[in-house]
N, C-alpha and C positions, 0 to 999 in steps of 0.2 A: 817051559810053557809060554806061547805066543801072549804076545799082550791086546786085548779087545780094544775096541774102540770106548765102550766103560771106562776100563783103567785106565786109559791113555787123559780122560775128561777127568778124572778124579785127579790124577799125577797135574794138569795142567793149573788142575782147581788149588791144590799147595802150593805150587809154585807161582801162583800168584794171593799166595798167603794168607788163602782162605782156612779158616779153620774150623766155621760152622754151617753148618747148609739147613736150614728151617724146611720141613716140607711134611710129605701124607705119602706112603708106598701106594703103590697098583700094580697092575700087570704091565701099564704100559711104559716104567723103568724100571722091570723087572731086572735086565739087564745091568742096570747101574747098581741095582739095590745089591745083588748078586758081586760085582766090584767091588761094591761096599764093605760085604764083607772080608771078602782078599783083602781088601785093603784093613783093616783091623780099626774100621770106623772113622781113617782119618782121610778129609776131614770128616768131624763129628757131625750124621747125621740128628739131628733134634726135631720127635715127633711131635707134632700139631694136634691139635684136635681136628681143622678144616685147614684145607689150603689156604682159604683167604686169611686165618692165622698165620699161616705159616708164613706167607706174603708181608702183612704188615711186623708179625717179628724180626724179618729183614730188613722192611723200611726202618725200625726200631735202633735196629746193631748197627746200620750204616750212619742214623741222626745221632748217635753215641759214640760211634767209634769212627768217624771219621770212614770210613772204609767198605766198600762196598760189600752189600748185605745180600746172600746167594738164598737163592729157594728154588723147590723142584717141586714136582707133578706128575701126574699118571696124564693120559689122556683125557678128551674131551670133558667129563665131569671136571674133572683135577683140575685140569686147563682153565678153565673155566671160573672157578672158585679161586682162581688168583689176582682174579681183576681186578676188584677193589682196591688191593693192596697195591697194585702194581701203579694203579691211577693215583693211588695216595703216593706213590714216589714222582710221580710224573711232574703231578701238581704242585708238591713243595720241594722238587728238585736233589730227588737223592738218589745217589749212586744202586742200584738194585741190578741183580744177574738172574735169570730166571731159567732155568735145564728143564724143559718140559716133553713127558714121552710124546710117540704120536702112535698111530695105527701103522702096520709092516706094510712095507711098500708092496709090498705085493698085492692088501689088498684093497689101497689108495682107490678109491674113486668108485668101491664096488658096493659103495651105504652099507659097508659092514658096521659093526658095533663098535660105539665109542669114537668111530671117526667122526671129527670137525674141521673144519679148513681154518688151521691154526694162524694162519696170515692174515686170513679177514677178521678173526677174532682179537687178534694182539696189534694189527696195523695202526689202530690210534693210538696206542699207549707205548708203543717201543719205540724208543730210538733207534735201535738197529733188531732185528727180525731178519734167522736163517734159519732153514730147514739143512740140515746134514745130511746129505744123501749118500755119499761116499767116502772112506776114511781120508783118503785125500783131503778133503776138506778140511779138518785139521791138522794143528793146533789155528790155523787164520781166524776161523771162524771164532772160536772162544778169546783169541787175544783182541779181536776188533769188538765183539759184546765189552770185557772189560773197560778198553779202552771209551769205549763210546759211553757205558754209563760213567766211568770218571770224568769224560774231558765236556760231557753235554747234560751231566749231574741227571740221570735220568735212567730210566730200567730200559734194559736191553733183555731179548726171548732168544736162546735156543732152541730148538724144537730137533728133537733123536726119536726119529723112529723107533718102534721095538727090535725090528732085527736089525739094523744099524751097529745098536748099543752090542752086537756081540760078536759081530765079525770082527777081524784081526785085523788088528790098526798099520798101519803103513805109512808112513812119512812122504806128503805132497815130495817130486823128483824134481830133477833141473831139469825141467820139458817145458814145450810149449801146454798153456791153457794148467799150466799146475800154480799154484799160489802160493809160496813159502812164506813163514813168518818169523817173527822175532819177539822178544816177550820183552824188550827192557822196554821201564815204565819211566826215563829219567823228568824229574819235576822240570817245568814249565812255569813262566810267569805273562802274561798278561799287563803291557802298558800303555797308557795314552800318549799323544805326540807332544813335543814341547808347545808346540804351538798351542791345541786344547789345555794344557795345561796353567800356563798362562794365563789365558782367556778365564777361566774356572776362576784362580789367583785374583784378578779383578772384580770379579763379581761380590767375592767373598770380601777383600777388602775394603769395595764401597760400603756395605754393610757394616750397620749399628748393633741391631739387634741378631742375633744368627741362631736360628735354630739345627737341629741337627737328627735327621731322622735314621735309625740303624733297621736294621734286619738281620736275620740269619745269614746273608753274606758277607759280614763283618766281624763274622765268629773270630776269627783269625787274625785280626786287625784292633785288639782290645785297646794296648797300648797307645797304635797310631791316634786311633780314635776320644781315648783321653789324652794325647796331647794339644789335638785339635780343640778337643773341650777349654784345655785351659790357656788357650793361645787365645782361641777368639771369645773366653767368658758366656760361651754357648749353653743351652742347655741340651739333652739330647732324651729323646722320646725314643721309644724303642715297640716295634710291632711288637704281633703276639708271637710271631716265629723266634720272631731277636728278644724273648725275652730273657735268655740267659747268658745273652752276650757282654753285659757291663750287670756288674753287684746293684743291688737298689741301696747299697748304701753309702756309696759317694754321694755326695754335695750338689752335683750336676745331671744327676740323671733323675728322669721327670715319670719315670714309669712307662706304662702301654700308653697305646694311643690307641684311637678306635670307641665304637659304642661299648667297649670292654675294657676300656682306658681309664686314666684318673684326669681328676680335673686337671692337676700342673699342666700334664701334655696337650691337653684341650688348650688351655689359656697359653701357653708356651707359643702353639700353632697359633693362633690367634692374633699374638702381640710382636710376634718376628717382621723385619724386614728381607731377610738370608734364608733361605733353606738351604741345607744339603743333606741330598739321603743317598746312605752308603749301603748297598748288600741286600734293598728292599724293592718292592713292587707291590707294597702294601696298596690294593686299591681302593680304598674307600674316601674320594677327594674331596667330600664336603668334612672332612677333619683335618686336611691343610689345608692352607693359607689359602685366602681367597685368591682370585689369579691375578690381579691386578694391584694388589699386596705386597708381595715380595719377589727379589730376584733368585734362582734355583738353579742349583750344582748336583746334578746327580753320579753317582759311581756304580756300575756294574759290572762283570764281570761277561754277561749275556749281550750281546747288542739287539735281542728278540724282545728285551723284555726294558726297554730302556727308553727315559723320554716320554712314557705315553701315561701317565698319571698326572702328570704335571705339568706347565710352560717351562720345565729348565729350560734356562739359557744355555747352558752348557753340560753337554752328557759326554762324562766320563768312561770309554769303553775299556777296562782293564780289574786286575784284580786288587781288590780291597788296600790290602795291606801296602804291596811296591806303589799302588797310587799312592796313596796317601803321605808315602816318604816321600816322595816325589815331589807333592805340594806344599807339605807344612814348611820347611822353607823358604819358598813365596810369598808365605801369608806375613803380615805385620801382628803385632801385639797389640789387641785391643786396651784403650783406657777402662779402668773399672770392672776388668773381669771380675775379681777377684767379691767385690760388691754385689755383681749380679749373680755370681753363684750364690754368696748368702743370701739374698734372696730368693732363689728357685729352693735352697733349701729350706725357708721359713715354709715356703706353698707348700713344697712335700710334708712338710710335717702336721702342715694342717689337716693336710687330707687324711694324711696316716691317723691321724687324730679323730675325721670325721668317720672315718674307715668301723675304727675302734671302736667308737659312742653305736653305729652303726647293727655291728656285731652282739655288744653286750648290752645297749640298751633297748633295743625294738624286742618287743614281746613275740612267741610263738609258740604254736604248738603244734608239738612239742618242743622243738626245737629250729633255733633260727640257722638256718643253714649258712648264714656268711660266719658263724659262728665255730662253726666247726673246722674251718680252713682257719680264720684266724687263732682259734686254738691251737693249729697243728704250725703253724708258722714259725714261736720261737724254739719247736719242740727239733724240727728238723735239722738233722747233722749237716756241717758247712759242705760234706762232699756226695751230698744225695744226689741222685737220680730224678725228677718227677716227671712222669705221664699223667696228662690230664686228657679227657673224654669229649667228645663234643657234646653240650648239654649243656644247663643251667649252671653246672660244677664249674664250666669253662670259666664263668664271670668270676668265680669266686676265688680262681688258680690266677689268674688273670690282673685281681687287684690284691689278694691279701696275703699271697707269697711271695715273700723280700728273698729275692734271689742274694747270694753272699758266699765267698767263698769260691771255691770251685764248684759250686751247683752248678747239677745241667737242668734240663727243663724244653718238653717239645709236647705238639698235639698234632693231629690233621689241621695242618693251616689254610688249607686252601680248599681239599674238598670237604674238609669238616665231616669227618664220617664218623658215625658212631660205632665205638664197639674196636677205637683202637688200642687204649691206654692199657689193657692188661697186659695183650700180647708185644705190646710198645716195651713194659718194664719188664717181659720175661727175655727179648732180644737186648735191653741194656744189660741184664744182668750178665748173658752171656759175653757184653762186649766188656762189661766191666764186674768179671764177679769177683771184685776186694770191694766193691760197693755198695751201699743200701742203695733201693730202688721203693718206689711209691706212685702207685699210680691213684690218680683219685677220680671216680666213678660215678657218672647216675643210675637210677637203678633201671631205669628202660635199657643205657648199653650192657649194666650187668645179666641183664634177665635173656638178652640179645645173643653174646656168645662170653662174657667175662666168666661166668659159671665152667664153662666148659673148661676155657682154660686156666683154672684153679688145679686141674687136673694135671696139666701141662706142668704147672709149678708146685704141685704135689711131687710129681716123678722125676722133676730135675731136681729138684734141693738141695741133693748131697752134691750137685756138680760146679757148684758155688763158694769160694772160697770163704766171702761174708754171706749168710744164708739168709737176711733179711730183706724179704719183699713184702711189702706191705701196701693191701687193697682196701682205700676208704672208699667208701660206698654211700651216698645220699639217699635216703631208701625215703621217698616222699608219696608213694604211688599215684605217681604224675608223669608221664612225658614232657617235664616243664618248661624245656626251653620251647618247646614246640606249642604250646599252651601260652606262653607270653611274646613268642612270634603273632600269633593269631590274634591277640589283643592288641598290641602297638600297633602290628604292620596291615592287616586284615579289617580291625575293631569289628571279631568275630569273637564271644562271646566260649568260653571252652567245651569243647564237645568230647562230652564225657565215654562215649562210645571208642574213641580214636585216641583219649588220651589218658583217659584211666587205668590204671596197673595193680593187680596183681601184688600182697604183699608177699613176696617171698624171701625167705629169711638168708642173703649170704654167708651169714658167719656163721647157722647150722648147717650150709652144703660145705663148706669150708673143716669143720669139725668132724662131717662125717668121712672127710679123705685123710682124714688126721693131721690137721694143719689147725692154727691157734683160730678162734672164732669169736668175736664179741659184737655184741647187739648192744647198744647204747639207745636209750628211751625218755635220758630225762638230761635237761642240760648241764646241771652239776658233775652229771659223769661224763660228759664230751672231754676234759682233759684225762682225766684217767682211762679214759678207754683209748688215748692215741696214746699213751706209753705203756699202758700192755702190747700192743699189737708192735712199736718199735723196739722193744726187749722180746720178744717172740724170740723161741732157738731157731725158726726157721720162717715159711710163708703166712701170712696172717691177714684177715679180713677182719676190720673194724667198720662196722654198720651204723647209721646213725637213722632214726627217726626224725625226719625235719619236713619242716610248713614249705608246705609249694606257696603259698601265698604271698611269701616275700619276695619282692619285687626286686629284677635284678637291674638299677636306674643306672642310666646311664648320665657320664659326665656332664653330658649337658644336654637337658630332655625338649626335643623341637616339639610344636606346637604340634604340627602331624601327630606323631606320636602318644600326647598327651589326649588329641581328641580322640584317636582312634580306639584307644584303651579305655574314656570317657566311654565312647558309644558301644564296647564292648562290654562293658559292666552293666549301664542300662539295661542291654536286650536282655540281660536276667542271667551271667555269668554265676556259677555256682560259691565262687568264693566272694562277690563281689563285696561285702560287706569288710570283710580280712583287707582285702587289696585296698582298698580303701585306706584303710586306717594303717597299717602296716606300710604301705605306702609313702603317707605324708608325716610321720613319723623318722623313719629311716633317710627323707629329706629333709627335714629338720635339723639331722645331726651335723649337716656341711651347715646348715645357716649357724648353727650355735656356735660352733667351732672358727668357722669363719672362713669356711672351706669352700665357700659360694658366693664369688661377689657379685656375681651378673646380675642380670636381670631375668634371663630367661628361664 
C-alpha cells in the first residue's frame, strides 16, 4: 500500500519527536485524520474543545517542555480559531508548528465553502507560511516550519489542502527546481565578539551598585546567572515571564518587577548604578533605572528585540548561558557582596511580611482574594506546574507564589490573553504528566472557555501518569482586572453593564463531568479546600467566593494613578466605599511592616 502525502506528514512529525498534536477534526484534514488512524494515533492526537484551545495547549507543552508545541485545523473556521493562540506564541516567543487544512485545489478561487486565503490570514503571526501544493514539496517544507519555529522561537503555518493530504507522496528528485531536505537538527550556540565583551566587562566593573534584570531567556542560564549574583553582590529582579527562572528563595533574588512586582525590585531599580538584563524585553521603562542613572549591559539572543528598552551601553547579541561564561571571567569581585545580599534579603522579607499582614489581615467579603493564593503557596509541591490567567488573579501569582524547587510557572506575557491557564496546564500535563499542574483562574476567563475545557481534562485523565490537575477559580463576579484598569488608568468609575458576571458555579460543572468539585464561601475554609482539590484522585476545581474590592496596589502607587482612582470613586463607583477602606488598610500593612520607606 502507497504511502499518502498524510502519512508521509505524520512519519515526519515523529521523526522530529513530536509526540502530541493538540487540535479539532473537519473535513478539511479529513485526510490526515484518516492517516491518523494507520498510524495507531501516533503521534497522539488530543481533542480540544476550540481550536484556539487546541493552539494555546501547544503554546502550553512548548513553555513546559522545551519543545516545539504542534496543532492542526480544518479550514477556514478551524483556521481561523487558531489565531489567538498562535499570536500568544508569537508574542512571548515559542516554538509552535501549526498543520492546517485548506479547501481542494481544484476549487481554489471559486468562493466555495470554507475557503479563506490562508496567507493573508496567518501572514502576520508566522514565521514561516507554505501552502503544499505538491508532494514534491516534502519533507522541505515541514523541516523549514520546524526549523524556523525553533531557531526564530516563533509559530510557523502549514497549510495541506484536502486533496493534497491523499495523493501518494513522492520524494522531491535530483532535478532542476526540486528542493531536497535533511532533518538533522544539530544544536547551535550564539556569541558575542571579544571585543563586545570586553566592553560589557567595563561597564559592569565601574559599577558599585549592579542590578540585574532576568526574563525567560535566562531559563537556561540559572547557574551562570547565580554566579554573576554573587560575583558582583547583585540583586536580580525577574519579569513576569522569568518568573520561574531562579527560586524566590535565595538571598538575592528580589521578585517581579513591574506594576505586579514587589517593592525590593522596585527599590533595587531605583538604587542601582549597573543594570544588566539577561533573556528580557520586559517593556515597561518607567520601572528601570532612570536613564541618566545607571550604565546598562543587555544580553539577547534576538538582535530584533535588543537595545530598545533601555540606553545600554552595551547589547550583548548571543545566547544566555555561552554569554555569560564568557564574561564572568572578566568581571572582578565586588567588596561587600556578601553584606549587600543580607540586606536585599532583610527587604524581601519585609515585604513577604507586608505580603502576609496584607493577605490575613485586610477584611472582606467574603473572602480576601490575595488570601487565597497565599494560602495555596506553602501548600504547593516543590515540582508543580502553574498557569496563571490574565486577570486580577495575575497580581496575586505574581507576588504571593515563592517559586522553589523545580517549579515551573508561565502566563500570556505579552498579549495577556484571557482564557489561557486551563488549556496552559492541560498542554503541561501532557509535556510533563509525572507532574501536578495548577492553573489559577478568574472567573470571567473561567466562564470564557476554562469550563469547556474541564471537559478536555475530564477525558484525558487516565492519560497522565500523576493525575493531578488542579483549577482554582476567583469566582468574584467582576471582570476585575478590567474594573481596576478603568479606575487607575481611565478614573472611570465601574460599569456594571460591561463588567458584572454571572455567578456561575465551577466546581458544580466540574462535578457534573465527575471530576472533584469544591465551592469555598467562607475564609476559614480557603485552606482546606486547596488540600481537597490537591489530594483529588484525579482533575479538581476549587472555587473561592472573593471581594473584588480589594485593591491590587501596586509597588509603588504614581500620583496619576492614585487621582485617577480618587476621581473614579467620586463619580459614584459602585464599591467605592470598600475600595476605600480596603484600600488604605492593605497599604498600611508595608508601612507597619516597614515594607515602605518612600515617600510616595
Amino acid at each position: 500500500m502507497s504511502q499518502t502525502v498524510a502519512d508521509f506528514v505524520l512519519s515526519r512529525l515523529r521523526a522530529w519527536d513530536v509526540d502530541v498534536v493538540f487540535g479539532y477534526p473537519g473535513d478539511g484534514i479529513n485526510g490526515l485524520l484518516a492517516a491518523w488512524g494507520r498510524a495507531d494515533n501516533e503521534p497522539r492526537f488530543v481533542q480540544a474543545r476550540h481550536e484556539e484551545m487546541a493552539a494555546f495547549q501547544a503554546v502550553g507543552y512548548a513553555k513546559f517542555s522545551g519543545r516545539a508545541g504542534v496543532c492542526t485545523a480544518t479550514s477556514g473556521p478551524g483556521a481561523i480559531h487558531l489565531l489567538n493562540g498562535l499570536y500568544d506564541a508569537a508574542l512571548d516567543h515559542v516554538p509552535v508548528v501549526a498543520v492546517v487544512g485548506q479547501t481542494s485545489r481544484t476549487a481554489m478561487g471559486g468562493a466555495y465553502q470554507q475557503e479563506v486565503d490562508l496567507h493573508a490570514l496567518f501572514k502576520d503571526v508566522a514565521a514561516f507560511l507554505e501552502t503544499v501544493n505538491v508532494p514534491e514539496q516534502l519533507p522541505n517544507v515541514l523541516d523549514r516550519a520546524f526549523r524556523t519555529a525553533y531557531g526564530r522561537r516563533a509559530p510557523a503555518v502549514v497549510v495541506l489542502p484536502a486533496d493534497v493530504q491523499t495523493l501518494d507522496h513522492h520524494e522531491p528528485e535530483h532535478a532542476f527546481k526540486m528542493v531536497p531536505s535533511s532533518r538533522d537538527d544539530s544544536a547551535w550556540t550564539v556569541t558575542p565578539t571579544d571585543d563586545a565583551l570586553a566592553r560589557a566587562a567595563e561597564v559592569v566593573n565601574a559599577g558599585e551598585k549592579v542590578a540585574v534584570l532576568v526574563g525567560q531567556g535566562a531559563a537556561k542560564a540559572r547557574a551562570e546567572v547565580g554566579e554573576l549574583a554573587e560575583l558582583l553582590g547583585a540583586g536580580v529582579a525577574k519579569a513576569l515571564l522569568g518568573k520561574d527562572v531562579l527560586p524566590d528563595t535565595l538571598p538575592w533574588v528580589t521578585g517581579t518587577i513591574g506594576l505586579l512586582g514587589t517593592r525590593p525590585s522596585y527599590e533595587l531599580m531605583r538604587e542601582c548604578d549597573t543594570l544588566v538584563t539577561i533573556g528580557s524585553s520586559f517593556p515597561y521603562s518607567q520601572f528601570l533605572p532612570e536613564f541618566d542613572q545607571a550604565r546598562g549591559v543587555q544580553i539577547d539572543i534576538d538582535p530584533g528585540l535588543i537595545g530598545m528598552r533601555y540606553p545600554y551601553e552595551v547589547n550583548l547579541v548571543g545566547d544566555a548561558t555561552a554569554t555569560l561564561r564568557k564574561l564572568l571571567p572578566l568581571l572582578h569581585r565586588k567588596e561587600g557582596a556578601a553584606q549587600r545580599h543580607r540586606e536585599l534579603a532583610e527587604r524581601a522579607e519585609r515585604w513577604h511580611e507586608a505580603l502576609a499582614r496584607q493577605a490575613e489581615l485586610v477584611d472582606a467579603d467574603p473572602i480576601n482574594p490575595q488570601y487565597v493564593a497565599h494560602a495555596l503557596d506553602p501548600l504547593l509541591p516543590d515540582d508543580a506546574i502553574l498557569a496563571a490567567d490574565s486577570a486580577s488573579v495575575t497580581n496575586w501569582y505574581a507576588r504571593h507564589i515563592t517559586m522553589r524547587g523545580t517549579m515551573r510557572g508561565s502566563l500570556s506575557g505579552t498579549l495577556a490573553s484571557m482564557g489561557c491557564a486551563v488549556p496552559y496546564a492541560i498542554g503541561a500535563k501532557f509535556a510533563h504528566p509525572d507532574r501536578p499542574a495548577v492553573a489559577l483562574v478568574g472567573d470571567g476567563a473561567m466562564q470564557m472557555n476554562g469550563m469547556s475545557e474541564l471537559i478536555t481534562a475530564a477525558k484525558y485523565r487516565h492519560a497522565w501518569e500523576n493525575p493531578h490537575l488542579v483549577v482554582g477559580v476567583w469566582n468574584n463576579r467582576d471582570l476585575n482586572q478590567v474594573t481596576w484598569e478603568m479606575r487607575a488608568m481611565s478614573g472611570a468609575p465601574q460599569f456594571l453593564p460591561s463588567q458584572e458576571l454571572p455567578d456561575v458555579s465551577a466546581a458544580a460543572f466540574a462535578r457534573s463531568l465527575g471530576l472533584t468539585g469544591v465551592r469555598v464561601e467562607k475564609p476559614e475554609d480557603v485552606e482546606a479546600g486547596w488540600r481537597e482539590a490537591l489530594a483529588a484522585p484525579g482533575p479538581a476545581v476549587v472555587e473561592f467566593l472573593t471581594d473584588p474590592a480589594v485593591p491590587p496596589i501596586p509597588p509603588a502607587a504614581t500620583w496619576e494613578q492614585i487621582e485617577a482612582t480618587a476621581k473614579a470613586l467620586l463619580k459614584g463607583d459602585p464599591d467605592r466605599a470598600d475600595v476605600v477602606r480596603k484600600g488604605l488598610k492593605a497599604k498600611l500593612q508595608q508601612y507597619l511592616t516597614g515594607g515602605d520607606q518612600s515617600k510616595d
